[in-house]
VOGU-3710 file (C-alpha; in Angstrom, 3 decimals, decimal comma):
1> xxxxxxxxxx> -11,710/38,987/-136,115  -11,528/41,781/-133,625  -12,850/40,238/-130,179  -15,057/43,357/-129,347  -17,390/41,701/-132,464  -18,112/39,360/-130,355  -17,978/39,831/-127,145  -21,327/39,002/-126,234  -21,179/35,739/-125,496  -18,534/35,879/-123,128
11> xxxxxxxxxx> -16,713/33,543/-123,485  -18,494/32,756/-126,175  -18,413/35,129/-127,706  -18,950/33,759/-131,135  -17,613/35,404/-134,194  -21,274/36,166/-134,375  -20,236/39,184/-136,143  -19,529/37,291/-139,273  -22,755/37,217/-140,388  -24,713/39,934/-138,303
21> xxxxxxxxxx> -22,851/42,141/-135,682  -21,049/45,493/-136,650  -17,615/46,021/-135,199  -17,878/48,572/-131,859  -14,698/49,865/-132,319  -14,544/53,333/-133,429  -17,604/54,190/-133,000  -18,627/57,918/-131,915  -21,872/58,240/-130,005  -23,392/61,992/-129,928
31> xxxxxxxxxx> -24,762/63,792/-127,348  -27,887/65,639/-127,728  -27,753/69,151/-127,906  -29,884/71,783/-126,202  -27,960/75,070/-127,988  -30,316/77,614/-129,126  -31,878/77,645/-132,668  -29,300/78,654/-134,995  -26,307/78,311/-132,154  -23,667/75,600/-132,981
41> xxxxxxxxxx> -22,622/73,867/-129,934  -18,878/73,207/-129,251  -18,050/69,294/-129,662  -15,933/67,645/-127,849  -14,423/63,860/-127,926  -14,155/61,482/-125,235  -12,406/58,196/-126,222  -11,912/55,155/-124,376  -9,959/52,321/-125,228  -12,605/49,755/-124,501
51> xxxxxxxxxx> -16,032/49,071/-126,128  -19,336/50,408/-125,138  -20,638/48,040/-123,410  -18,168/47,904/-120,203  -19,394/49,612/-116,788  -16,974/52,439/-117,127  -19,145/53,965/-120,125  -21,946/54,610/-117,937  -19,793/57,245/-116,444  -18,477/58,600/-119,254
61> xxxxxxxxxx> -22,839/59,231/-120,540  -23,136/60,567/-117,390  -20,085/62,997/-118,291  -21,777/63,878/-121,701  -25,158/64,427/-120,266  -23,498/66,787/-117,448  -21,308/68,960/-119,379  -24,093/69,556/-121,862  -26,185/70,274/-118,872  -23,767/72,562/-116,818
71> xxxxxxxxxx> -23,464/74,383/-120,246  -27,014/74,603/-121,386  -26,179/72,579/-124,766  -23,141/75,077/-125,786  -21,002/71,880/-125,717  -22,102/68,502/-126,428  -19,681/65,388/-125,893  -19,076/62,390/-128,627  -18,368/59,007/-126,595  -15,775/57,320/-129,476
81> xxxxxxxxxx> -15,028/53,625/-128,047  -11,579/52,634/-129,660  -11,678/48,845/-128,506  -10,159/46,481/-131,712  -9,584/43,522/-129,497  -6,511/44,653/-127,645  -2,675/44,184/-128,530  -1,114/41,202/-129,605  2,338/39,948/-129,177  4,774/41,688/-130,376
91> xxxxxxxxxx> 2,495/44,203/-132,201  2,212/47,082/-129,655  0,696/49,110/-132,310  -2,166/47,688/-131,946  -2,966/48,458/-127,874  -5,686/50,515/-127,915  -4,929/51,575/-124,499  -1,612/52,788/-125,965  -3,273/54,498/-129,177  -5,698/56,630/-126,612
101> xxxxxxxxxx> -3,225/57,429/-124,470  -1,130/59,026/-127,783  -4,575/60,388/-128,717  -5,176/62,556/-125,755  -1,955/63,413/-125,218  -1,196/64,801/-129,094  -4,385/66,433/-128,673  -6,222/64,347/-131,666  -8,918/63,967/-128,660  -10,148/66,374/-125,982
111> xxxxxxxxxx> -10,465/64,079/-123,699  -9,987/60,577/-122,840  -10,726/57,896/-120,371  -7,730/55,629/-119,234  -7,055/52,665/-116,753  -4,743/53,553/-113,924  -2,381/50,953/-115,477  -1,560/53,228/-118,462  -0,019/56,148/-117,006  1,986/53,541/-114,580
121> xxxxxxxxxx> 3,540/52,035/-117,815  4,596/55,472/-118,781  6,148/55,838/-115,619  3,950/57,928/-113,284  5,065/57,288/-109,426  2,365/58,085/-107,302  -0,693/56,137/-109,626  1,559/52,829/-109,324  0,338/53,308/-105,261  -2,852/51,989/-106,691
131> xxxxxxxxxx> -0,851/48,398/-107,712  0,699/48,169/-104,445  -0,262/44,258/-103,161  -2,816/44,009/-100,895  -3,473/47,549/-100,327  -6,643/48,351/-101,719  -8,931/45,483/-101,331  -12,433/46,751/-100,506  -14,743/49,351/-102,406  -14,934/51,477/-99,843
141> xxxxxxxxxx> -11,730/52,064/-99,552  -11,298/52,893/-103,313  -14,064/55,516/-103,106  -12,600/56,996/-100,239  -9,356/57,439/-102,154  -11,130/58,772/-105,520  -12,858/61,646/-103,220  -9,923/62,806/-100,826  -7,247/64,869/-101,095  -5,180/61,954/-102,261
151> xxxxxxxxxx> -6,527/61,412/-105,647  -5,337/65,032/-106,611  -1,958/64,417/-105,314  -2,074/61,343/-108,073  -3,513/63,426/-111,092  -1,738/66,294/-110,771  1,469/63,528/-111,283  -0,170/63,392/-115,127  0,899/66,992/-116,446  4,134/65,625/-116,738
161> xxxxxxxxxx> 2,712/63,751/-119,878  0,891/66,341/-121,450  -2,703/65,603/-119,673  -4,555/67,441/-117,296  -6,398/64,796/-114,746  -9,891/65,677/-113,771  -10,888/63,261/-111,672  -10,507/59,263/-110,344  -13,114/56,663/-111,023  -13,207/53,162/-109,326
171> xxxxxxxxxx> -13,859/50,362/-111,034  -13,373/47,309/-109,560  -11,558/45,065/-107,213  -9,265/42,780/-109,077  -9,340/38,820/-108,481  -7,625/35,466/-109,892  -9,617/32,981/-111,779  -8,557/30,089/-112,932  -10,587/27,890/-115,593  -9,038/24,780/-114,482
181> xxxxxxxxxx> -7,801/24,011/-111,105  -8,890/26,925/-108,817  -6,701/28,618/-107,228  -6,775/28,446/-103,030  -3,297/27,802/-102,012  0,443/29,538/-102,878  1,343/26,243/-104,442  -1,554/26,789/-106,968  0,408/30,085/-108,779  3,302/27,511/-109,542
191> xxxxxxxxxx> 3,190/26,331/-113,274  0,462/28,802/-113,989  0,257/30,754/-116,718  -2,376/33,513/-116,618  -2,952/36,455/-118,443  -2,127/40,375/-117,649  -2,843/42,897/-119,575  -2,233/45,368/-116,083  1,394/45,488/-115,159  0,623/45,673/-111,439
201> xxxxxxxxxx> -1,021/42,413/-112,073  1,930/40,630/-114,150  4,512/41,479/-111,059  2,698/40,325/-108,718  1,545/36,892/-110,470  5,222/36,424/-111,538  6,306/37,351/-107,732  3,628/34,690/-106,629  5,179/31,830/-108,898  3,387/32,184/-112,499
211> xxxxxxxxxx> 3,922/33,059/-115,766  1,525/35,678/-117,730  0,595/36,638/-121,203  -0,925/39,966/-122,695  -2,814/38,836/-124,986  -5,913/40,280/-126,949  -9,552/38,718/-126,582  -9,310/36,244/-129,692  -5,699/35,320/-128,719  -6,412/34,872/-125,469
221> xxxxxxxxxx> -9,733/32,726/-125,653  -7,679/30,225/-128,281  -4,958/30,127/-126,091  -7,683/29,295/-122,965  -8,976/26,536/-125,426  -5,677/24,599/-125,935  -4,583/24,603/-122,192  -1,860/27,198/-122,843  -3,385/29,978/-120,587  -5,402/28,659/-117,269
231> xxxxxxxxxx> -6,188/31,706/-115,476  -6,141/35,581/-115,650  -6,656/38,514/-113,430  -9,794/39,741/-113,770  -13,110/40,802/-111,415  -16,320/39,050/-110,954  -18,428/42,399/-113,008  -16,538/41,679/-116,009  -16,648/37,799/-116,141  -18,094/38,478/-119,466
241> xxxxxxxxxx> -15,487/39,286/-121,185  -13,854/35,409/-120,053  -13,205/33,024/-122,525  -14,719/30,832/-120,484  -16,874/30,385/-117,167  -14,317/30,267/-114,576  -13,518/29,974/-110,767  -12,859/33,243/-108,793  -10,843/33,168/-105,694  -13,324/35,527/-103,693
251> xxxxxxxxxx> -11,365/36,240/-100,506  -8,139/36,990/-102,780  -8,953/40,863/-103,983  -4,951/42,162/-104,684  -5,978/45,526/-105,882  -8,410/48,172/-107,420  -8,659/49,119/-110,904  -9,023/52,795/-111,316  -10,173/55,035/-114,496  -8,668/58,423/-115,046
261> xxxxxxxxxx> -10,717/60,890/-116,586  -8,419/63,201/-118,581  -8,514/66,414/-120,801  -5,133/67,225/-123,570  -3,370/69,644/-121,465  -3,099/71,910/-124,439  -6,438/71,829/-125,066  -7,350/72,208/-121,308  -5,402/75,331/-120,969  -7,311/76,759/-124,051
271> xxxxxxxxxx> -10,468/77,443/-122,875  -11,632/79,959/-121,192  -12,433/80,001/-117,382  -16,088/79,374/-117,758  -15,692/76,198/-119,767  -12,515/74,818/-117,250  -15,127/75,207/-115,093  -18,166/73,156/-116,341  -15,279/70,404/-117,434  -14,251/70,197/-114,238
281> xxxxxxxxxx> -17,230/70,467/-112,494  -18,913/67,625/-114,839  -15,753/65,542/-113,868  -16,275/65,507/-110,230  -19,899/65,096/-110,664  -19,345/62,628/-112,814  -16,821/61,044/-109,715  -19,687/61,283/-107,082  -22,191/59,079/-109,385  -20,069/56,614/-110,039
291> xxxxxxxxxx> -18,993/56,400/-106,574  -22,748/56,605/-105,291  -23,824/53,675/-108,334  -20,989/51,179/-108,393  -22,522/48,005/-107,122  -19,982/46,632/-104,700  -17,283/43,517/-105,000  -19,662/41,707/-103,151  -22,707/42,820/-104,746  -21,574/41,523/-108,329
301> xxxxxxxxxx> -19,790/38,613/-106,564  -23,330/37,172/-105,346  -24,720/38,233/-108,871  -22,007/36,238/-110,698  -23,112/33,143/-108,267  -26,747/33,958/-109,019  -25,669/33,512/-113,068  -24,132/30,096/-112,232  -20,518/31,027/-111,358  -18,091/29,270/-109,316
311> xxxxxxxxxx> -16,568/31,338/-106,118  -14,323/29,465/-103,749  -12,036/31,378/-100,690  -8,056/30,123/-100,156  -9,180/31,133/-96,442  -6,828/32,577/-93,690  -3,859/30,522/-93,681  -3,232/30,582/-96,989  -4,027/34,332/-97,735  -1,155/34,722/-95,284
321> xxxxxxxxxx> 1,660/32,702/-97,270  0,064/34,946/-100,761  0,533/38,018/-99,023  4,090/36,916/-97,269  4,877/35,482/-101,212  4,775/39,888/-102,278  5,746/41,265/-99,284  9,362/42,045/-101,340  7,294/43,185/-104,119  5,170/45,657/-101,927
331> xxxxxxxxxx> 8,342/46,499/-100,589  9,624/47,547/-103,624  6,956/49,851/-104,097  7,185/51,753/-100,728  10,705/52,122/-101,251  9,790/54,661/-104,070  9,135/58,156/-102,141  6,450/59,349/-104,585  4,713/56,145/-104,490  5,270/55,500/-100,637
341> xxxxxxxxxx> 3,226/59,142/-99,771  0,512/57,864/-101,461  0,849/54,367/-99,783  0,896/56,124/-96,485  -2,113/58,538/-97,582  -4,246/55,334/-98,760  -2,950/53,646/-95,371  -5,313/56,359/-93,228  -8,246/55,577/-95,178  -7,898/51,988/-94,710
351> xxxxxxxxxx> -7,847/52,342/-90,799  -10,408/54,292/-90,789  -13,209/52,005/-92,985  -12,495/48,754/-91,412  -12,338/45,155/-92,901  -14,513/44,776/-95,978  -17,367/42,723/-96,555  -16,834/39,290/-96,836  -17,484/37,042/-100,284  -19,162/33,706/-100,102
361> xxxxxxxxxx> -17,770/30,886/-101,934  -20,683/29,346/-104,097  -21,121/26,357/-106,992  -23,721/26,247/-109,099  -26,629/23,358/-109,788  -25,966/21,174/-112,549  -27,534/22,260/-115,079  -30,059/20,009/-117,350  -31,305/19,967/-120,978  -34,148/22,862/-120,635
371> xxxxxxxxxx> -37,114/20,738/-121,017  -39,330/20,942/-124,049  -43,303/19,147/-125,369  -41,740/19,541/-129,080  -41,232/16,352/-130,688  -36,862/16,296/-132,235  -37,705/16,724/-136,068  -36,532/13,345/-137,051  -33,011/13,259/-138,671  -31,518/16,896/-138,965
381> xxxxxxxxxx> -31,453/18,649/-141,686  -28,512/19,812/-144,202  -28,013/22,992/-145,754  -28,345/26,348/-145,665  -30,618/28,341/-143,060  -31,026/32,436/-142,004  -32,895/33,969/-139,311  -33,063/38,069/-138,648  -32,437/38,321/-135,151  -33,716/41,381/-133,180
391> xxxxxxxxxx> -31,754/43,138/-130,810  -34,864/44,202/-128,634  -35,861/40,328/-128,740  -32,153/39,767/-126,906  -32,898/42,965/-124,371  -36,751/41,359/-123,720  -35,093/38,009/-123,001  -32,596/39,914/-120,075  -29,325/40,362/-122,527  -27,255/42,870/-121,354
401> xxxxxxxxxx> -27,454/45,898/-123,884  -23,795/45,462/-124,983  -24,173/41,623/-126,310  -27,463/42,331/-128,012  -26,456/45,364/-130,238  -23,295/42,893/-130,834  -25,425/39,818/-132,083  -28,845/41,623/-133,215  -28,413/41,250/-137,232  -29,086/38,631/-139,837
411> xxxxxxxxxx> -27,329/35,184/-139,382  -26,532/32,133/-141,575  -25,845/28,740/-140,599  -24,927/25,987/-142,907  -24,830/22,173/-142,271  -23,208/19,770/-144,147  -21,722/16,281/-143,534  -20,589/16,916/-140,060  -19,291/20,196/-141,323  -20,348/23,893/-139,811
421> xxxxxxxxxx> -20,366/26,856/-142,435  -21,167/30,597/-142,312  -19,433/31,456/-139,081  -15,342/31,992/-141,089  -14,343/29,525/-137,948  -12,670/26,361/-139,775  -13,068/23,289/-138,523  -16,817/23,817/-136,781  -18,561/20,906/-136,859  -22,048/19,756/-135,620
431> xxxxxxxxxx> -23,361/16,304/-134,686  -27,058/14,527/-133,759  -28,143/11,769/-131,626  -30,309/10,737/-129,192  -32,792/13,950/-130,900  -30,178/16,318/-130,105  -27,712/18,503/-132,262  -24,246/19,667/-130,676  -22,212/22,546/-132,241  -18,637/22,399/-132,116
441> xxxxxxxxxx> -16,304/25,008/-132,952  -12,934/25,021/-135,294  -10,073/25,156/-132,919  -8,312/28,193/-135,307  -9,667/30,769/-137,116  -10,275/34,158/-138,009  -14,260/34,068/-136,712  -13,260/31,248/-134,286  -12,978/33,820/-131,710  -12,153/33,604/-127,941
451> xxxxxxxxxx> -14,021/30,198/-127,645  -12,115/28,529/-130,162  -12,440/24,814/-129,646  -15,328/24,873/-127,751  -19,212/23,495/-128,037  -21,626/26,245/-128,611  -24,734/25,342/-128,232  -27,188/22,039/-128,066  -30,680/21,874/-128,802  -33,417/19,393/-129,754
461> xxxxxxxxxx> -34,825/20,677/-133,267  -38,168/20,812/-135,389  -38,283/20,787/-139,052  -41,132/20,799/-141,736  -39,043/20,768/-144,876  -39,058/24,674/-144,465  -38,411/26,104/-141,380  -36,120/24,694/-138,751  -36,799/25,769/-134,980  -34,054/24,652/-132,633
471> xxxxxxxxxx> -35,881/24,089/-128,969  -34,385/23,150/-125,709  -31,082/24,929/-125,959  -28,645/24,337/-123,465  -25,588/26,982/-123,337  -22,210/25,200/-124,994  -18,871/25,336/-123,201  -19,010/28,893/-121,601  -21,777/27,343/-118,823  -25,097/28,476/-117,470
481> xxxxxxxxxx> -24,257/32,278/-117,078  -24,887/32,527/-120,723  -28,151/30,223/-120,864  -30,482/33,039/-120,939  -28,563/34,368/-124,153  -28,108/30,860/-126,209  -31,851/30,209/-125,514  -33,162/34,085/-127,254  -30,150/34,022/-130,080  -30,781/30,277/-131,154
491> xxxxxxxxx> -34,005/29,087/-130,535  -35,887/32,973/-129,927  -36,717/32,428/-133,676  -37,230/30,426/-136,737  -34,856/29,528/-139,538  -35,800/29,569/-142,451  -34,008/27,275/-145,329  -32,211/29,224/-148,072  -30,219/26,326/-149,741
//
């Protein structure tokens, strides 16, 4: 089971597709068009690699609406999100990264929009600036670089692979996090294994002591659950798509993650001047709002506290032996020419923004059984029970958009001597006392999904030989940050008994 089915619950992330969600992958998403009556609009694709939900598509509506706009509805833009869970090991056929990339660059798309990352594994020079250690650690600093003369020095590097770039788009400031032991000191890298999908992040956690993995969502949250992976680099605006609540390292940003907006070069070069124009004119527009609307490392560092993450600092001392521990690796880098201009470039902007704003470590409250004035419905009840739930019940409840169109659908849950059924995850099992129920999923499985292993919710319950209303719920294994979501997908409605 492809991981963008369930990607909702974080973590979690349930195969809650099983028995409701619709896979995201694939998908095409039309813009409206404002042609005349009788006119037929010219459509165009964008594809991305990842799934709808993710920051980054903002932008690319914002491109849709803009070129429709700047053309007064003679082309209209279809958002297609490729994501089918990412690429396993030893199956690079399956990256959808990789398949984009091929996409744009064949010309099967018009357009596409690609991590900075790619085009490095391809070999492009002066984007693998961008994964130089330590260089870009602030916002600011990465929205300075998208809008100066240095970000065309790095897309014009991407004609030499059959793409014309139109513009840079920051995303965010990559950070460790470790799901065990956080990690604070040098030492803590040692015996790590953490997972890189980036291959500016895998050098650098290899020249800092640990091992990595690329591993897809499902892969990766089973491999989370048995103690084989403890960490990964990720950012604290998409701890959602964690296996697990983790433990950010705030003070240890190593580098930004940018998204290049490209056009097929043959394709590009096809059109006439007016429409190279609105393109490109869309594309830098389309650079200025996400610059302007990106909330700030800090900003979704106090909002992941705020959800009941963990943030601690390594502090001064120790963010000295990191950075000594890659000095050879950003020495490698610089000793690149290509790559070392844009080092030097990016080096300006730096001195001329100052330090960046500072992250506050934070823990969150222990978090109790939500209270409830139901009675527990004596012993539970087996068999088979449904409930239809609503996506706009998730979005009234404060789901993000993403998780609810992922879980909104008709579920089935089935209990039977211990046993779990109805969610293809093996092994789930469930168990009552003290007027509470506990749901425990199979450790291996194709609906197991990336929280494999792991409790998923617990509830008190009510039951009239009918319907069956779980109350109280407490979020399982992936923590408090997905409270709000457990409470609206299990106990937001009634379940009725089908067998």
């Amino acid at each position: 089971m492809a991981r963008a089915q369930w990607r909702a619950a974080s973590g979690l992330v349930v195969s809650l597709v099983l028995t409701s969600a619709s896979i995201i992958g694939c998908t095409a998403i039309p813009a409206t068009s404002k042609a005349g009556e009788g006119a037929i609009p010219q459509a165009i694709v964008l594809a991305s690699p990842d799934h709808a939900g993710l920051a980054a598509s903002d932008g690319m509506r914002e491109f849709a609406r803009l070129v429709e706009h700047l053309s007064d509805g003679a082309m209209t833009v279809e958002l297609s999100f490729q994501y089918s869970g990412g690429i396993s090991e030893g199956d690079i056929g399956t990256d959808p990264n990789s398949e984009v990339n091929t996409m744009v660059r064949d010309g099967g798309v018009e357009l596409a929009l690609l991590p900075d990352w790619t085009w490095m594994s391809l070999g492009a020079e002066r984007i693998a600036a961008l994964k130089t250690p330590f260089l870009i650690t602030d916002d600011r600093v990465a929205n300075r670089v998208a809008v100066e003369p240095v970000a065309g020095l790095m897309l014009s590097e991407l004609d030499a692979f059959g793409v014309h770039g139109l513009a840079l788009l920051p995303e965010t400031i990559r950070h460790p996090v470790a799901f065990d032991r956080p990690i604070q000191r040098l030492a803590d890298f040692d015996g790590m294994t953490l997972r890189a999908m980036d291959p500016g992040a895998t050098a650098l956690f290899n020249a800092l002591g640990a091992e990595t993995v690329g591993l897809p969502g499902e892969e990766f949250g089973q491999a989370v659950g048995t103690g084989r992976v403890q960490g990964a680099d990720s950012a604290f605006a998409q701890h959602r798509s964690l296996p697990r609540v983790g433990t950010f390292t705030g003070d240890l940003g190593y580098f930004v993650r940018m998204n290049t907006l490209v056009a097929s070069g043959h394709w590009y070069k096809s059109l006439d001047e007016s429409s190279r124009s609105i393109i490109s004119e869309a594309a830098r527009q389309t650079r200025d709002y996400v610059v302007e609307t990106n909330p700030t490392d800090a900003q979704t560092a106090q909002a992941y506290c705020d959800g009941g993450g963990t943030v601690v600092n390594a502090g001064p001392d120790s963010l000295a032996d990191i950075r000594q521990a890659a000095e050879p690796l950003r020495a490698a880098y610089e000793q690149n020419e290509p790559t070392r201009a844009v080092i030097e470039a990016i080096s300006e902007i730096i001195e001329s923004v100052g330090p960046p704003e500072p992250i506050r470590p934070c823990q969150p409250d222990v978090m109790e059984p939500p209270a409830t004035s139901e009675s527990p419905g004596g012993e539970f009840p087996e068999g088979s029970f449904r409930a239809e739930v609503r996506e706009q019940s998730l979005l009234d409840a404060g789901v993000d958009a993403s998780t609810a169109s992922n879980h909104a659908g008709v579920w089935t849950l089935t209990f039977r001597d211990g046993s779990l059924y109805d969610l293809d995850c093996p092994g789930s099992t469930y168990s009552a006392r003290n007027g509470r129920i506990s749901l425990l999923l199979g450790s291996d499985g194709p609906g197991c999904g990336s929280v494999a292993g792991a409790e998923l919710f617990s509830a008190a319950w009510t039951y009239d030989g009918t319907l069956l209303r779980f109350v109280g719920v407490r979020a399982g294994d992936d923590g408090p940050l997905w409270q709000d979501f457990h409470e609206a997908l299990w106990g937001g409605q009634t379940w009725t008994r089908v067998g």
